[in-house]
Backbone as a chain_set.jsonl record, in Angstrom:
{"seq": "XXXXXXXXXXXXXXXXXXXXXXXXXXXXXXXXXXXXXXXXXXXXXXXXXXXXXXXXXXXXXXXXXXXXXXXXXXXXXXXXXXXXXXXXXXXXXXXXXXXXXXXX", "coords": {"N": [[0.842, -1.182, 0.0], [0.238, 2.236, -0.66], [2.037, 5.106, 0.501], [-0.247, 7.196, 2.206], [1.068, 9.962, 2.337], [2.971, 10.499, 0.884], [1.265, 10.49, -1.777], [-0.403, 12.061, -1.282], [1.735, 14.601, -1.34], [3.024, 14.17, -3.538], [0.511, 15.075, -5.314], [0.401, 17.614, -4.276], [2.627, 18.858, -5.268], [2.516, 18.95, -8.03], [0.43, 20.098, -8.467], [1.188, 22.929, -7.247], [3.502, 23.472, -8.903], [1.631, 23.835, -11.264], [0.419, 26.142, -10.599], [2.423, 28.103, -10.65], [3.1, 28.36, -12.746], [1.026, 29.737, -14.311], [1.215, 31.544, -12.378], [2.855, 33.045, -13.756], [2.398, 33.457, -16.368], [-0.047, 35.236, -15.673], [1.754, 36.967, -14.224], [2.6, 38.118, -16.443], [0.452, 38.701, -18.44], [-0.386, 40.459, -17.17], [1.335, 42.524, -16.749], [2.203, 43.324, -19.47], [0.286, 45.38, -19.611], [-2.369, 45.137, -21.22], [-4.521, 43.493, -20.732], [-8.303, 42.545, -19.906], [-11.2, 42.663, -18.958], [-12.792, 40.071, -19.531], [-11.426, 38.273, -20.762], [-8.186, 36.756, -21.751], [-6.61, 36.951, -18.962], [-8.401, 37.336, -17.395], [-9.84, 35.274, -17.52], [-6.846, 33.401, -16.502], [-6.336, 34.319, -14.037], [-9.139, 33.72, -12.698], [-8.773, 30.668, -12.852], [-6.111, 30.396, -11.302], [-6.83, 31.046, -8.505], [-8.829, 29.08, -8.06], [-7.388, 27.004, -8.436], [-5.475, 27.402, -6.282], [-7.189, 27.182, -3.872], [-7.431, 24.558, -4.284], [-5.237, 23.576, -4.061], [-4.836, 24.429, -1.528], [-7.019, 23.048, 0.181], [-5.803, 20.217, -0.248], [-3.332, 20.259, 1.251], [-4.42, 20.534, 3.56], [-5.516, 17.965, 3.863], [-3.342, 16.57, 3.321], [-2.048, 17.552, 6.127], [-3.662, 16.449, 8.335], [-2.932, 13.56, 7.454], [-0.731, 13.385, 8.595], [-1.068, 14.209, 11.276], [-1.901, 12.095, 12.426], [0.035, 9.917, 11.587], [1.541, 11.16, 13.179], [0.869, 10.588, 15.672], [0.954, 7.958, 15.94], [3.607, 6.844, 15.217], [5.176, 4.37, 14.598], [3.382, 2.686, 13.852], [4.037, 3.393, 11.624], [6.01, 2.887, 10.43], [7.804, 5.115, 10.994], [10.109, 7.595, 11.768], [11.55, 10.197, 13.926], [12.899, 12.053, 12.21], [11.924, 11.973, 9.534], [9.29, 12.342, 10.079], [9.38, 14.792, 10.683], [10.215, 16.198, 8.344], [8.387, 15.817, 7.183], [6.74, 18.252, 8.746], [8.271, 20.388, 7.679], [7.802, 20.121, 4.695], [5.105, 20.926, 4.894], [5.154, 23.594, 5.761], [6.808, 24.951, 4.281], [5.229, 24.455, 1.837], [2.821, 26.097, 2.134], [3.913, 28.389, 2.694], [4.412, 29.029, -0.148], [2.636, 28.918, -1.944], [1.035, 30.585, -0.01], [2.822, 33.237, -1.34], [2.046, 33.455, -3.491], [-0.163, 35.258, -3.966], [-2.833, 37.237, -5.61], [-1.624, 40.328, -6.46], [-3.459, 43.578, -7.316]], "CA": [[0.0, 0.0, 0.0], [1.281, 3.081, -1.139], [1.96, 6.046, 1.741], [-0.701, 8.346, 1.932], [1.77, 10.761, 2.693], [3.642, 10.575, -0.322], [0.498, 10.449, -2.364], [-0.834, 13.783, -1.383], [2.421, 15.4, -1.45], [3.206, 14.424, -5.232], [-0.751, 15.506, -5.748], [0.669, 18.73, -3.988], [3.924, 19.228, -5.999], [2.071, 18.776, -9.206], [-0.615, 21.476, -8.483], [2.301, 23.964, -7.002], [4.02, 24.017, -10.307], [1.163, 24.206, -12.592], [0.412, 27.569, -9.789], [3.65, 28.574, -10.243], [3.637, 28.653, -14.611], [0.161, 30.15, -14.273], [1.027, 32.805, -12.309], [4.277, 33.563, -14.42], [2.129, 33.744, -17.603], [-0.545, 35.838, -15.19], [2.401, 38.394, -14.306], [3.174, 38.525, -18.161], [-0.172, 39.494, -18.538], [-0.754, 41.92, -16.605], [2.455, 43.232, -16.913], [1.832, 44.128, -20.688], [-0.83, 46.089, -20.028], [-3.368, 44.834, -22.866], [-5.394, 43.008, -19.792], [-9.58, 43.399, -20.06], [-12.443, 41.789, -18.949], [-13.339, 38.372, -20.166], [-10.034, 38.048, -21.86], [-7.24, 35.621, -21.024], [-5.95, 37.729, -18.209], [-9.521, 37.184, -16.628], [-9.356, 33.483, -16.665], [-6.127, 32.82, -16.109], [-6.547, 34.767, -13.051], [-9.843, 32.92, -12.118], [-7.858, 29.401, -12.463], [-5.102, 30.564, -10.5], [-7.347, 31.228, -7.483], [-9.13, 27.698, -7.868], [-6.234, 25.94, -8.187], [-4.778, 27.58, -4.791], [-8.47, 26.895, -2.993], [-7.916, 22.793, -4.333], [-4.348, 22.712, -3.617], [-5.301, 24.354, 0.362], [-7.791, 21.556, 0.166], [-5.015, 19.201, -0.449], [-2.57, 20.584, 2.271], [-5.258, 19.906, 4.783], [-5.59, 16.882, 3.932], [-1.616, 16.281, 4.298], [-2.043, 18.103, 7.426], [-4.392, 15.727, 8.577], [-2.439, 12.389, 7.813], [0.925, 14.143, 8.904], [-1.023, 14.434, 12.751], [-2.496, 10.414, 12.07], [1.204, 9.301, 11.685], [2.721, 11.559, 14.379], [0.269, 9.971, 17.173], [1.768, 6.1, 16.26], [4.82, 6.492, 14.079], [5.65, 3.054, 14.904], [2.838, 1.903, 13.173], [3.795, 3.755, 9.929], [7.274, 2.759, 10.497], [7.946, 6.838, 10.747], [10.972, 7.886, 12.093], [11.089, 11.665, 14.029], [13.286, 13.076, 11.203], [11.077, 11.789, 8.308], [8.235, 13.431, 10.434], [10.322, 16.537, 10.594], [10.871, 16.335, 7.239], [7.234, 15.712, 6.476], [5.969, 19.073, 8.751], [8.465, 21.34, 6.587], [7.46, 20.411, 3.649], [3.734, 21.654, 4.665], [5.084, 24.453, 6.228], [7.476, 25.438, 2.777], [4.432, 24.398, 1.078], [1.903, 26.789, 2.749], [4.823, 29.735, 2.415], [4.822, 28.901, -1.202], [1.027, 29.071, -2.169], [0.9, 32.342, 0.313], [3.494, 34.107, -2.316], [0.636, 33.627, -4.78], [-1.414, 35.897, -3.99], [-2.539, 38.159, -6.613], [-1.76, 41.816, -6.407], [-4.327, 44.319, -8.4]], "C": [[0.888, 1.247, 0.0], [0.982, 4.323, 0.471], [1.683, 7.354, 1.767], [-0.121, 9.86, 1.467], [1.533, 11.304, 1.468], [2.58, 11.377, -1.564], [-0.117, 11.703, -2.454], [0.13, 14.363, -1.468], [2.877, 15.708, -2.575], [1.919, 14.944, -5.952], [0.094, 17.356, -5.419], [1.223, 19.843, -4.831], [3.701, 19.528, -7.629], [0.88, 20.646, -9.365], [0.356, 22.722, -8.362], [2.762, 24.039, -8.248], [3.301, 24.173, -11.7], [0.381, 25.936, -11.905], [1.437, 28.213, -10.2], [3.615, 29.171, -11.841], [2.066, 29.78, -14.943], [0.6, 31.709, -13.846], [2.182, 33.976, -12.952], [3.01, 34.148, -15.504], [0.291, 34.836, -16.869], [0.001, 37.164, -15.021], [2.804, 39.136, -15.817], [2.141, 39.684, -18.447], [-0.75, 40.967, -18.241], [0.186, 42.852, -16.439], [2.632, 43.88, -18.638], [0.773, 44.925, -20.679], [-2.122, 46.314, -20.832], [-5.075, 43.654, -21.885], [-7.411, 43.429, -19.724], [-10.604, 42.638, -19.588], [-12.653, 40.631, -20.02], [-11.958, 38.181, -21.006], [-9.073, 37.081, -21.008], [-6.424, 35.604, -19.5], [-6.711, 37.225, -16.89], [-9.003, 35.304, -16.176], [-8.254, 32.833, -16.434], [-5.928, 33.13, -13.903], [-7.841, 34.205, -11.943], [-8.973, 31.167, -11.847], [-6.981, 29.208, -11.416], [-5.565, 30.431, -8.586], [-7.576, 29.994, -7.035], [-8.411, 27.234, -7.751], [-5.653, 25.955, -6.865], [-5.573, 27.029, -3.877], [-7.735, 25.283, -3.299], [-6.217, 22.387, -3.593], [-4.049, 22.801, -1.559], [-5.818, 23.233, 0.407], [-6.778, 19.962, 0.516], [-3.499, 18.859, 0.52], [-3.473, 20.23, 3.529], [-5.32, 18.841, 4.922], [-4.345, 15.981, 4.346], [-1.451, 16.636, 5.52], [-2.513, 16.879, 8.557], [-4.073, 13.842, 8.929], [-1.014, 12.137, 8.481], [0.345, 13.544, 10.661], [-1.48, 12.786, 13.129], [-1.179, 9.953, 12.946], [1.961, 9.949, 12.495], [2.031, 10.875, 15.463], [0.522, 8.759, 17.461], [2.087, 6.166, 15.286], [5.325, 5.495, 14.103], [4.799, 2.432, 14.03], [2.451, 2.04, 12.086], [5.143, 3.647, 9.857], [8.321, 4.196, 10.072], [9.41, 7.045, 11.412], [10.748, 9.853, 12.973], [11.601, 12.056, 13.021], [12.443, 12.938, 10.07], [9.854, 12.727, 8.557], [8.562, 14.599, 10.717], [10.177, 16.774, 9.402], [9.008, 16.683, 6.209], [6.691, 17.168, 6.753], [6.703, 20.097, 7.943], [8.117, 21.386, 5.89], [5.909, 21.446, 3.366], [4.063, 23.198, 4.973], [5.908, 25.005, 4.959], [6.262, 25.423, 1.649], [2.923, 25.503, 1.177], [2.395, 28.023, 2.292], [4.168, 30.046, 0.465], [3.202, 29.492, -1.753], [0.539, 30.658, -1.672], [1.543, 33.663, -0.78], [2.46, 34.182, -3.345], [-0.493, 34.14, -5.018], [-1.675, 37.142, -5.338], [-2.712, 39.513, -6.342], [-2.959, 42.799, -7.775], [-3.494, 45.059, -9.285]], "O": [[2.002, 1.316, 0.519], [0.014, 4.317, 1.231], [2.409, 8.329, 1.575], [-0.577, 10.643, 0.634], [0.67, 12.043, 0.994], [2.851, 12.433, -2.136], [-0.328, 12.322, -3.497], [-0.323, 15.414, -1.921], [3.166, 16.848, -2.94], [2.063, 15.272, -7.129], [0.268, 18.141, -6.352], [0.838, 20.981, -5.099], [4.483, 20.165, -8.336], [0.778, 21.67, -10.04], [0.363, 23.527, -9.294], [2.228, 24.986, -8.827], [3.796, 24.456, -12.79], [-0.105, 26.751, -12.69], [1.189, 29.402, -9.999], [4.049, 30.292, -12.108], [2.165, 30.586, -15.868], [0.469, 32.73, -14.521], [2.327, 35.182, -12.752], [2.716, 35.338, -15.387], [-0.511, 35.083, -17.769], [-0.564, 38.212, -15.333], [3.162, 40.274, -16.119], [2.363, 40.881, -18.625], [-1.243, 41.965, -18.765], [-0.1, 43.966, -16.0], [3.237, 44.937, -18.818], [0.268, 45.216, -21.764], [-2.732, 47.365, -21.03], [-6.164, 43.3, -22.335], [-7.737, 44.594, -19.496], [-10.689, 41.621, -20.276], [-12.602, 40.66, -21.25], [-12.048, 37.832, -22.184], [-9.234, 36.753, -19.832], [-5.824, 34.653, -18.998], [-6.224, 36.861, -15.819], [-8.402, 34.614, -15.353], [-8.392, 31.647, -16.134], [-5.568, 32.421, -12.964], [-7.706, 34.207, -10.719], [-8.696, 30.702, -10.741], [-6.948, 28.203, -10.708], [-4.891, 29.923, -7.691], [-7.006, 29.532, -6.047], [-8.42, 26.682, -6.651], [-5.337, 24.922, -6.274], [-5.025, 26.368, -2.994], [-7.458, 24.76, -2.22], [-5.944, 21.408, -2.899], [-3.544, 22.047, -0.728], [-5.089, 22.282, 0.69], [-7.021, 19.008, 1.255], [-2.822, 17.832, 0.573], [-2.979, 19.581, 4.451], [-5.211, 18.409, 6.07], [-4.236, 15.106, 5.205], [-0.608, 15.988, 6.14], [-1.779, 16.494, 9.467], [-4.487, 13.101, 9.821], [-0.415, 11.102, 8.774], [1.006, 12.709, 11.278], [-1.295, 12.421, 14.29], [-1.071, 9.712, 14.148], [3.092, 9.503, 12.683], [2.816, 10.523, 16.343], [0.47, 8.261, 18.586], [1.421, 5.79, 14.321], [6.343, 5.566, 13.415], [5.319, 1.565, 13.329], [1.496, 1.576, 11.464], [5.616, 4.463, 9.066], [9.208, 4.302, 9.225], [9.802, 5.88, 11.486], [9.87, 10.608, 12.556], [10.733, 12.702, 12.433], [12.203, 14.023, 9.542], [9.414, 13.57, 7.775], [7.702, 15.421, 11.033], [9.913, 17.969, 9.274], [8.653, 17.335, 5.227], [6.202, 17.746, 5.783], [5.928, 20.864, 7.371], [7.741, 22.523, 5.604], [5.582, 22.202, 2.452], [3.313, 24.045, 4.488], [5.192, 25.923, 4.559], [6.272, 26.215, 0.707], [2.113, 25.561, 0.252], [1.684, 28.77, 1.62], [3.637, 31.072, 0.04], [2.977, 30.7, -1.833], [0.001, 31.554, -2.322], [0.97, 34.731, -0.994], [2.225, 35.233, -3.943], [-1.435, 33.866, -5.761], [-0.76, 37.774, -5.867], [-3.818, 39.937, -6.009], [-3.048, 42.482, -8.961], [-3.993, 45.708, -10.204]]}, "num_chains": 1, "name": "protein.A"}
């Protein structure tokens, strides 16, 4: 059986970098100035939002099996540094998503 963990965190890592090219080709936009209602600017900017809402969604849920496997790491054969290793990533991963906010 594969380890939840893991499973949401490569779900995570996947969403973060299609956030990440989004909001590159978001600053493009709006950084040329040519930006307008209903235009590409619009929905890339609606996507960007959703995507952050599903990948919170998806940090909770890591959150969630992170506090599982800290209450009997023995019986996820956990180690403390792995579970160290696991709350940075949420906490680098939380940072990361916060930078994404969109300025007007």
């Amino acid at each position: 059986m594969s380890d939840p963990f893991e499973v949401f965190k490569a779900e995570c890592e996947d969403a973060i970098s299609e956030i990440e090219g989004m909001y590159r080709r978001w600053m493009k936009q709006r950084d040329g100035g040519v930006p307008g209602p209903g235009d590409a600017y619009e929905t890339t900017t609606s996507n960007i939002l959703a995507d952050i809402q599903e990948t919170e969604g998806l940090l909770r849920d890591l959150e969630a099996v992170l506090k599982k496997s800290e209450r009997n790491p023995g019986q996820f054969g956990l180690s403390r540094a792995v579970l160290e290793e696991r709350r940075l990533f949420l906490s680098e991963t939380e940072k990361r998503i916060q930078v994404r906010s969109l300025p007007s």
